[in-house]
C-alpha positions as CSV (number, residue, x, y, z in Angstrom):
1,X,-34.8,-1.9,32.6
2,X,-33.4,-0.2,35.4
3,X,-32.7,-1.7,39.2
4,X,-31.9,0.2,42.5
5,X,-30.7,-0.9,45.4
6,X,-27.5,-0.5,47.7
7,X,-25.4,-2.4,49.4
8,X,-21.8,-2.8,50.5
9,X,-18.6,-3.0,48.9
10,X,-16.0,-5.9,50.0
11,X,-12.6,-6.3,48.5
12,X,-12.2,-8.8,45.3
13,X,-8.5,-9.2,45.1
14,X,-5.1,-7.8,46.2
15,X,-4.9,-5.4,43.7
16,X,-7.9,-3.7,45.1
17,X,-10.8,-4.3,43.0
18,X,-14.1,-4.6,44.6
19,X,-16.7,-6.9,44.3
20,X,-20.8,-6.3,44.6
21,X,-23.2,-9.0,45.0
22,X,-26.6,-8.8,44.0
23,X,-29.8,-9.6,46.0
24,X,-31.6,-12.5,45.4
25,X,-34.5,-11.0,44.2
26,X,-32.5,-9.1,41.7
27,X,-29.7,-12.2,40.6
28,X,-33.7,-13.4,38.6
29,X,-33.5,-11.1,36.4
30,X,-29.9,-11.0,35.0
31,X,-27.6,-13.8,33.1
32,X,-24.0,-14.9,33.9
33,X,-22.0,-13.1,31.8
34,X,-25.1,-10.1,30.5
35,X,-23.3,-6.6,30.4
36,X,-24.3,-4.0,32.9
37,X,-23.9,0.2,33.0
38,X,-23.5,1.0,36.8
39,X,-24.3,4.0,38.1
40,X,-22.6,4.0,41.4
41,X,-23.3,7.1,43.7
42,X,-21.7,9.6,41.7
43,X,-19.8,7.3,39.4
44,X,-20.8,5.6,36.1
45,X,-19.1,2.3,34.7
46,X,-19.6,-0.8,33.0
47,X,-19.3,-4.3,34.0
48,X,-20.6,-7.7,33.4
49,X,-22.6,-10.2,35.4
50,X,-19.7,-12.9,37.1
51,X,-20.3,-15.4,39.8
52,X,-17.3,-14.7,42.1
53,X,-18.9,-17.2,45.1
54,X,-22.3,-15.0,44.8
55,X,-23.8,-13.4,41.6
56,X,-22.4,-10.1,41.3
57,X,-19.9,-7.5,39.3
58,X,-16.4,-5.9,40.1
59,X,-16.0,-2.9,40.9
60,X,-12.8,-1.0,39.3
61,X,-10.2,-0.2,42.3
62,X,-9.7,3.7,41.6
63,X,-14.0,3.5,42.3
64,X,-13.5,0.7,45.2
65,X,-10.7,2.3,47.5
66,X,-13.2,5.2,48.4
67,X,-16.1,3.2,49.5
68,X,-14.7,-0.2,50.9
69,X,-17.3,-1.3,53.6
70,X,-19.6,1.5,53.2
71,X,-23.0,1.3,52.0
72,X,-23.8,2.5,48.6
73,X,-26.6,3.7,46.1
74,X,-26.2,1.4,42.9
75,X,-28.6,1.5,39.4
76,X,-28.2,-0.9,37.0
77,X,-29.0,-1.2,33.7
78,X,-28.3,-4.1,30.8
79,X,-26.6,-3.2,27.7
80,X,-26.5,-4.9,24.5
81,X,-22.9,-3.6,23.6
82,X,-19.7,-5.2,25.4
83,X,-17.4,-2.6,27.4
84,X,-13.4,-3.7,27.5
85,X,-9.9,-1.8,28.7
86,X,-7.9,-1.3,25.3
87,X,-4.8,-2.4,26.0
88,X,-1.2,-0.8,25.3
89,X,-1.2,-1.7,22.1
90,X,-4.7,-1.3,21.2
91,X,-6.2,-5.1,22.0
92,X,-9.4,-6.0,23.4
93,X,-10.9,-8.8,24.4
94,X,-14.7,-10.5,23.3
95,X,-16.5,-12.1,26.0
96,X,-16.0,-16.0,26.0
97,X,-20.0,-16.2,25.6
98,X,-20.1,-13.8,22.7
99,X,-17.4,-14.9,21.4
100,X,-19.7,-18.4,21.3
101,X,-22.6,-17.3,20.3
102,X,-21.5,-15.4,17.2
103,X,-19.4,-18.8,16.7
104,X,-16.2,-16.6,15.9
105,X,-13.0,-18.7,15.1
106,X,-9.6,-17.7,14.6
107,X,-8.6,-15.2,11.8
108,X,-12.9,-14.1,11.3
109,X,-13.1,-10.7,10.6
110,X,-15.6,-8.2,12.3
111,X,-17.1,-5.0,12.4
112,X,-16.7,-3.4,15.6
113,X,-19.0,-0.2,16.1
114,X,-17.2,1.7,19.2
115,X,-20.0,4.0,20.9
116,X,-18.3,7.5,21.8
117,X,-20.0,9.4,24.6
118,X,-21.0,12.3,22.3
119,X,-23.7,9.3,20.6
120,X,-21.2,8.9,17.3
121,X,-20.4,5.8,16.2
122,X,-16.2,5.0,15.5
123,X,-16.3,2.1,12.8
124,X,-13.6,-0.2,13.1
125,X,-12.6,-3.7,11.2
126,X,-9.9,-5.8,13.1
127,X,-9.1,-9.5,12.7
128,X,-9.9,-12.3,15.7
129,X,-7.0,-13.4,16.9
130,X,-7.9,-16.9,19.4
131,X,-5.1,-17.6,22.1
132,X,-5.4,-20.9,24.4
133,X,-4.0,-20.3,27.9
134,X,-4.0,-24.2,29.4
135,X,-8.5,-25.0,29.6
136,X,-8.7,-20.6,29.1
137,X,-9.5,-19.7,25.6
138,X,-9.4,-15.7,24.5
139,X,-10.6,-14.0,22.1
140,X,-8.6,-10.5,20.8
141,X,-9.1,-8.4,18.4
142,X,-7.0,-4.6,17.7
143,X,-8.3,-1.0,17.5
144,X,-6.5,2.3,17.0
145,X,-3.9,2.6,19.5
146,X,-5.3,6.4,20.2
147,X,-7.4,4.4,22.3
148,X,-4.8,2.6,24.8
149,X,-5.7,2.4,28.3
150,X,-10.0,3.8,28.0
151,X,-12.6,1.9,28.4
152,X,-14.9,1.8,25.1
153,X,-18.6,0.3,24.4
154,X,-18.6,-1.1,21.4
155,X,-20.9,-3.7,19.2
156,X,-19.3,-6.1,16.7
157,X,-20.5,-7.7,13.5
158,X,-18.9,-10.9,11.5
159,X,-17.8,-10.3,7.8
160,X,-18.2,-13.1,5.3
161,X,-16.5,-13.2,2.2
162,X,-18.1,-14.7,-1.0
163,X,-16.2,-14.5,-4.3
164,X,-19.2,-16.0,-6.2
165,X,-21.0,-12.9,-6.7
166,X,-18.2,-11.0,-8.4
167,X,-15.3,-11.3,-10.6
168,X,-12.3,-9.0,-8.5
169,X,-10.0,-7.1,-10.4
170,X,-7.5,-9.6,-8.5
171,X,-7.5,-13.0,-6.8
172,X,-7.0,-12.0,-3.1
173,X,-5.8,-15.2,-1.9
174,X,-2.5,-14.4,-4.2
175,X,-1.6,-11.8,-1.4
176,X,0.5,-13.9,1.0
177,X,-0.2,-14.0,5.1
178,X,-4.0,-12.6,3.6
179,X,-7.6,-12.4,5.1
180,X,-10.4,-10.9,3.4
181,X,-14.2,-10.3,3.6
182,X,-16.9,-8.7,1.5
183,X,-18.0,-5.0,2.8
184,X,-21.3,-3.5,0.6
185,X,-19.4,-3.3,-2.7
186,X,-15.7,-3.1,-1.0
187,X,-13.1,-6.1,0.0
188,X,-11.4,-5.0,3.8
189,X,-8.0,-7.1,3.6
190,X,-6.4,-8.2,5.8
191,X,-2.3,-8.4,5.4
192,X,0.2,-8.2,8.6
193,X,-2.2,-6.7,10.8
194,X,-2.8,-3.3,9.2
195,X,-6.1,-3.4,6.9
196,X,-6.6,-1.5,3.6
197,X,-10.3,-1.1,2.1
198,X,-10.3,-2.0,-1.8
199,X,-13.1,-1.2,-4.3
200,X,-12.2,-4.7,-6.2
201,X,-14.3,-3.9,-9.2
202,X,-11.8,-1.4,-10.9
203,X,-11.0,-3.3,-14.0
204,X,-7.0,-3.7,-14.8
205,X,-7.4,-2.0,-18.5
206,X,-8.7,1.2,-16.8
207,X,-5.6,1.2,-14.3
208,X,-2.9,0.1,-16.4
209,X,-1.2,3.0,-17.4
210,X,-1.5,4.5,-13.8
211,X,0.5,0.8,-13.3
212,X,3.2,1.3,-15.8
213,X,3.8,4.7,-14.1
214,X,3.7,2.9,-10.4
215,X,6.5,0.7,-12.4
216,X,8.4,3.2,-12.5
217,X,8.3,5.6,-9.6
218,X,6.5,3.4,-7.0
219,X,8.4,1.7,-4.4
220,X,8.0,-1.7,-4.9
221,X,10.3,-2.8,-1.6
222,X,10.3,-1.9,2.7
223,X,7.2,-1.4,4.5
224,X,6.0,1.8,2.9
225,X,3.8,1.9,-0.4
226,X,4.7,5.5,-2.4
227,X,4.6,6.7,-6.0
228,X,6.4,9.9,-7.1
229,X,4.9,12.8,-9.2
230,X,6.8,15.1,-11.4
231,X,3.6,16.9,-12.5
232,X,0.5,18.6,-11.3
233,X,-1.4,16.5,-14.0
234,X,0.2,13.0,-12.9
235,X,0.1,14.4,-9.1
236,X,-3.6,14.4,-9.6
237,X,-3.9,11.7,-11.8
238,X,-2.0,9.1,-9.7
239,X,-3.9,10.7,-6.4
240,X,-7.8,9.9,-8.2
241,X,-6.5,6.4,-9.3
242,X,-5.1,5.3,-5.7
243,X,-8.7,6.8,-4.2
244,X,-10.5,4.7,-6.7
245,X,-8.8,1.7,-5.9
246,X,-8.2,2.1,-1.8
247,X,-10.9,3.6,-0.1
248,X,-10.2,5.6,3.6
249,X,-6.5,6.4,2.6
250,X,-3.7,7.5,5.2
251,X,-2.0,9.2,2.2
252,X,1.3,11.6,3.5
253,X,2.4,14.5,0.9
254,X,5.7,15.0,0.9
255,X,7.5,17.5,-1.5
256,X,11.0,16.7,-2.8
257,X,13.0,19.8,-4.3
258,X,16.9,19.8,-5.3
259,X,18.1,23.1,-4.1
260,X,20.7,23.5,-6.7
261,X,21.0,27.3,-6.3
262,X,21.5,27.3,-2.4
263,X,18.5,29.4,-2.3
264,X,16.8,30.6,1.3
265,X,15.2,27.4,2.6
266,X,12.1,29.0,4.1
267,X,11.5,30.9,0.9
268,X,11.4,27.8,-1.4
269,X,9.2,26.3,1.2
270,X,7.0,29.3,1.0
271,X,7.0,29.1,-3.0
272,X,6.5,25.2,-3.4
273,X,3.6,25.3,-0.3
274,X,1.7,28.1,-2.5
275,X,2.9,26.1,-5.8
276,X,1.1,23.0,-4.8
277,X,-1.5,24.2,-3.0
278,X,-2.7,26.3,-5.8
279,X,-2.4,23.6,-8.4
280,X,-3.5,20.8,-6.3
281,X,-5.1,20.9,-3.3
282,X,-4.7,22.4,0.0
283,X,-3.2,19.2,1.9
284,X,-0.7,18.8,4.9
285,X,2.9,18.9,3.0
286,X,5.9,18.3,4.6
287,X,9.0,19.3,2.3
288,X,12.2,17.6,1.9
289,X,14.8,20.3,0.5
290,X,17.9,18.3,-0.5
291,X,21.5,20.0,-1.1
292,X,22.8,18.7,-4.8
293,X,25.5,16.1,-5.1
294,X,27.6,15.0,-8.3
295,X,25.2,15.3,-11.0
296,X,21.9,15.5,-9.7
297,X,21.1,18.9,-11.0
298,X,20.5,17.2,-14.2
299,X,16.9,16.1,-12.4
300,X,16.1,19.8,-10.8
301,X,12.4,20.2,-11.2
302,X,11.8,24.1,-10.2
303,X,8.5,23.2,-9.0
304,X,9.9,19.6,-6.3
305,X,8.2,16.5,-6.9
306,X,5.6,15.3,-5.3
307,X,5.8,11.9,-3.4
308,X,2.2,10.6,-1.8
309,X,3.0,7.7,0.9
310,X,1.2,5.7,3.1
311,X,2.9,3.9,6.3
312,X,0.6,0.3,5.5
313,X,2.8,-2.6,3.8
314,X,-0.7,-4.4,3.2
315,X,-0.6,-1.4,0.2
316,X,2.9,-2.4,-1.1
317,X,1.5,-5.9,-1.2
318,X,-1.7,-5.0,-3.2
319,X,0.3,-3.1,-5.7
320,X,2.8,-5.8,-6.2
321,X,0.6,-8.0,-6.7
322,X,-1.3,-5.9,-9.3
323,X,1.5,-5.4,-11.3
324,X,2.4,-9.3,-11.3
325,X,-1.4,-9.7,-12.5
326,X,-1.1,-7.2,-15.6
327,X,2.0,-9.0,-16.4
328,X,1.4,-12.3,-16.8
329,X,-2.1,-11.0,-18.8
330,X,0.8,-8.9,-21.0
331,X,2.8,-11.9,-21.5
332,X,-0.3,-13.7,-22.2
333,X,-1.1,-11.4,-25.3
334,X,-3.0,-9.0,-24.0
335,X,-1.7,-5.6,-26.3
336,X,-4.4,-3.3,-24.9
337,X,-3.2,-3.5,-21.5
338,X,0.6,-3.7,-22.7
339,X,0.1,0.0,-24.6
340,X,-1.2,1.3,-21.7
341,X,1.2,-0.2,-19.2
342,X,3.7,0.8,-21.5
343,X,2.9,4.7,-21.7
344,X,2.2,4.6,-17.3
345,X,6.3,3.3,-17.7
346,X,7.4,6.2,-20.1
347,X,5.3,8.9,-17.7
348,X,7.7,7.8,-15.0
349,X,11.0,6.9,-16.6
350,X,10.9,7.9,-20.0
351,X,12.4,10.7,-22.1
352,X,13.0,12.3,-25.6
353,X,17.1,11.9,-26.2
354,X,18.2,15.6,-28.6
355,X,17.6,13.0,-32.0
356,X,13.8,12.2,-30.6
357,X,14.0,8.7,-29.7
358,X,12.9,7.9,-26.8
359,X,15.2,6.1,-23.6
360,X,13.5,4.4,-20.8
361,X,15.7,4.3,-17.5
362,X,15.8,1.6,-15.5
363,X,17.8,-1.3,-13.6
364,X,18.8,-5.1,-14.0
365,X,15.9,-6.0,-12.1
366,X,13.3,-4.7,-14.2
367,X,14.2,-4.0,-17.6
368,X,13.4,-7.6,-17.8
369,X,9.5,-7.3,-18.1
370,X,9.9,-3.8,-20.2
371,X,11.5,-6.1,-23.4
372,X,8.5,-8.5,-22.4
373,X,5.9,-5.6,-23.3
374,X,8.2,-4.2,-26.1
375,X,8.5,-7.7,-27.5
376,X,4.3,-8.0,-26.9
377,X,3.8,-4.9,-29.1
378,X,6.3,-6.2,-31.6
379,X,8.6,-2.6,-30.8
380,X,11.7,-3.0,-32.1
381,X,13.9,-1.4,-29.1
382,X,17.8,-1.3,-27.9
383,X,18.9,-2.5,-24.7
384,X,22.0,-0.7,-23.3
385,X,23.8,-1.1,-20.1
386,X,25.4,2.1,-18.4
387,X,26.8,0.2,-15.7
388,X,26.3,-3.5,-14.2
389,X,22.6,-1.6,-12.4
390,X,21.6,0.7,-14.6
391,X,20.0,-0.3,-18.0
392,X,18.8,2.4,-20.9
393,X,16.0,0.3,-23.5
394,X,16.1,2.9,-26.4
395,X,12.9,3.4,-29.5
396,X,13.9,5.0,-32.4
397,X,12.2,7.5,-34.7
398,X,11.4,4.8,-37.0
399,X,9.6,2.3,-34.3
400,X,7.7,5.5,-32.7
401,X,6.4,6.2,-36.1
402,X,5.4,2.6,-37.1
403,X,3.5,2.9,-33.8
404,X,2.2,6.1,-34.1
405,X,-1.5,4.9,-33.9
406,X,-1.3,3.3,-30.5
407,X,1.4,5.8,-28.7
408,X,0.2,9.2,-30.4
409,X,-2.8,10.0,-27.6
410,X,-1.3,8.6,-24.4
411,X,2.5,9.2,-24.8
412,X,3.3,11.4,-22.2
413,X,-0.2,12.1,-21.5
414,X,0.5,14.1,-18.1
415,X,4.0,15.3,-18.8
416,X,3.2,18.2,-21.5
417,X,6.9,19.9,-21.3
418,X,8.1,16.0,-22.3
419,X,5.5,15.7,-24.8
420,X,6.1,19.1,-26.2
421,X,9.6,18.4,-26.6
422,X,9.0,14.9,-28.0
423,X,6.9,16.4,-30.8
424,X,9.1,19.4,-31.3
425,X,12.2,16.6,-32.3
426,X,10.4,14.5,-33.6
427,X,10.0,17.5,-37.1
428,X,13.8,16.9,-37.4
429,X,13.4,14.3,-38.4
430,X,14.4,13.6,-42.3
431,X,11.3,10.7,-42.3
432,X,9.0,13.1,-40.2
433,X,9.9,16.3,-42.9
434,X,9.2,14.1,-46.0
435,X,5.9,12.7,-44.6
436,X,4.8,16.2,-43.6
437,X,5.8,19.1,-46.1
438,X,7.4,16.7,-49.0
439,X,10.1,18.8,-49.0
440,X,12.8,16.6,-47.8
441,X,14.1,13.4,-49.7
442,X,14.9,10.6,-47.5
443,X,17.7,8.2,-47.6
444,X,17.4,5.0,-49.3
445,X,16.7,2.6,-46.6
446,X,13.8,5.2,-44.9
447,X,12.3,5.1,-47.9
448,X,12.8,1.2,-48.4
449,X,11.2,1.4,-44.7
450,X,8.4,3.3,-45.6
451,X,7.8,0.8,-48.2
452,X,7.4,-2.3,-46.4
453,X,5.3,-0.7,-43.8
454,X,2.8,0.4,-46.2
455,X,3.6,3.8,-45.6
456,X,3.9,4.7,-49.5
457,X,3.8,2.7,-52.2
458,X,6.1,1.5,-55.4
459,X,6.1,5.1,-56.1
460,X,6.8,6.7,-53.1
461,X,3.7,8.3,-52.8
462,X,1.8,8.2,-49.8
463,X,-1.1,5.3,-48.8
464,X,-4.1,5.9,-47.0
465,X,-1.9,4.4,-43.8
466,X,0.9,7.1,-44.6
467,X,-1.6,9.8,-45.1
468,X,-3.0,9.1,-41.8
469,X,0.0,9.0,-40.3
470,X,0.9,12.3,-41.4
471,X,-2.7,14.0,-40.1
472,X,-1.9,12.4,-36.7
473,X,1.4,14.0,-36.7
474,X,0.0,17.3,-37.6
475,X,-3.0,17.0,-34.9
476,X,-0.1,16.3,-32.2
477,X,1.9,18.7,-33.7
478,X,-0.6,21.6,-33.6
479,X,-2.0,21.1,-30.4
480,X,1.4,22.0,-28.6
């Protein structure tokens, strides 16, 4: 329904806004508070129906200065959607009597579907945040700040959450300073203002080793979430297992490399931009080239490593709260996911020493909960302090052998130069020799070893376990 009529402009205030008044023929048809688009002689606008002495609407000042007193054309028309100013910071404001009617409270979440004038729809989830000025009470909610200062059209929906229909891969009321609702089969969360989308049916066993590598090379402090790559395969492994679990990602590519050889800076640019491109996907990198200090050449990867980061600390919380729930469900007993967890944590921090145990690096923080997997697994392991931060857990041949069965398909699953080499020392081996050619005689105590873990029997001669064992090693061995 559209009105015409014209009238005159007065002024509203002593800022300039002006004020219209509706005829009384027209105030019928029309509800205190009902949202209007207002074609104004040449200008368009929206406003809502106030009673400023009469029934009428205000008219923005940069509109009003041209056309105080005069007589003007107006057509109205009702809208269903609300209009608001986005502030600075990206706040608007719902109507008091929406605001009502939807019965929204403090800390509801909502949809809010902000029309664009080329008829697309932005979608938008934002929090209600409910201030009381004295007898005033507002309603505010955020959108992007790219929007500061325009006036947007926008409808809003309220969320609901209801954890009865679905068992989540976490409970979300764990995350401190939280809010949550259901969307279609995702969770929006809520966590110190910036929201993150989460598909909450990924189960933990099929994300645990992509855990025990976030263990490792995540950041698990500061306001940033990021996880480090060494490799194409864990660059695109780690990259499909963060889309799986957070939907509409903000993810930043960054490449690291340690220019060791004072090489031309554009020219490793040039090489590592093709490099990953090539390998992994044409994305926006940005490329940190660091100069070498004391011994970090030891670490030179010729090909950088790539970090993926995203600038929302309701991710870092998400995470850390994951890897707190596969813990205690490790502690609890649960070997699957401790296997798996424990393989993520060797992709990130582990490597084959020259004698082909294997060392995990880490700190005093954390080596903690490494024993509590090892110790899970029943993996007989070495603690050994470097210095009062950094901690080495070492496996031996022996342990890696025992647990052959469960490490031999995921140990270093998406490092193949570590896995190679692993394999590759592991033939050295006096143990590994005897159990694949029978040309080497072991000591006394391997052989006592192999013994009481069914490996050969009174005879030295090898079980069905030990003649398993030595196929595996063979497969692994053969498919370098």
């Amino acid at each position: 329904m559209e009105i015409e009529f014209n009238s005159n402009i007065r002024i509203a205030n002593k800022k300039g806004t002006g004020f219209i008044g509706l005829p009384a023929e027209i105030c019928v048809k029309f509800n205190i508070h009902d949202n209007l688009e207002i074609f104004l002689n040449t200008h368009k606008f929206f406003a809502q129906i106030i009673k400023f002495g009469i029934i009428g609407f205000y008219v923005p000042k940069v509109i009003a200065k041209n056309y105080l007193g005069n007589n003007v054309h107006i057509k109205i028309r009702k809208i269903d959607e609300i209009y608001s100013k986005v502030g600075y910071d990206g706040r608007i404001y719902i109507p008091i009597q929406i605001a009502y009617n939807m019965r929204l409270k403090d800390k509801d979440i909502i949809l809010i579907k902000i029309l664009e004038t080329n008829n697309k729809t932005k979608i938008k989830y934002s929090e209600i945040n409910v201030r009381k000025r004295g007898e005033k009470i507002e309603y505010m909610c955020m959108v992007d700040k790219d929007l500061a200062k325009s006036q947007i059209r926008f409808l809003i929906e309220k969320k609901k959450m209801n954890t009865n229909k679905a068992v989540y891969i976490i409970n979300f009321s764990k995350i401190p300073k939280s809010n949550f609702a259901v969307i279609g089969n995702n969770i929006i969360l809520f966590n110190r203002k910036m929201p993150i989308i989460i598909n909450p049916n990924v189960k933990l066993n099929e994300i645990a080793l992509y855990l025990g590598a976030y263990y490792s090379d995540g950041t698990k402090k500061g306001n940033n979430w990021a996880i480090s790559a060494s490799t194409i395969q864990q660059a695109k492994f780690y990259l499909e297992m963060h889309n799986n679990l957070i939907k509409e990602n903000k993810i930043k590519f960054i490449i690291s490399y340690t220019n060791i050889r004072n090489e031309n800076k554009d020219e490793v640019i040039d090489f590592l931009r093709n490099y990953w491109i090539r390998n992994m996907g044409d994305f926006s990198y940005k490329f940190r080239i660091i100069k070498p200090t004391g011994k970090i050449f030891l670490k030179h990867n010729k090909f950088g490593t790539l970090v993926m980061r995203e600038h929302r600390i309701s991710l870092l919380d998400f995470y850390k709260i994951l890897l707190e729930e596969i813990l205690i469900k490790i502690k609890n007993g649960n070997k699957k996911l401790a296997i798996d967890f424990l393989c993520g944590i060797l992709e990130g921090d582990g490597c084959v020493s020259m004698r082909g145990y294997l060392l995990i690096a880490t700190n005093k923080n954390e080596y903690h909960s490494i024993e509590d997997v090892l110790k899970i697994l029943k993996i007989k392991s070495k603690t050994v302090w470097e210095n009062p931060d950094r901690v080495f857990i070492r496996i031996g041949i022996l342990e890696i052998l025992r647990n052959f069965d469960l490490l031999k398909d995921k140990i270093f699953m998406y490092y193949p130069k570590r896995r190679k080499m692993l394999f590759e020392r592991l033939q050295t081996a006096g143990v590994v020799k005897f159990l694949i050619k029978r040309s080497h005689e072991p000591t006394g105590w391997v052989k006592s070893w192999m013994r009481e873990n069914s490996f050969v029997d009174n005879q030295y001669n090898l079980t069905n376990k030990g003649i398993k064992l030595r196929k595996d090693l063979i497969h692994c061995i053969k498919t370098l």
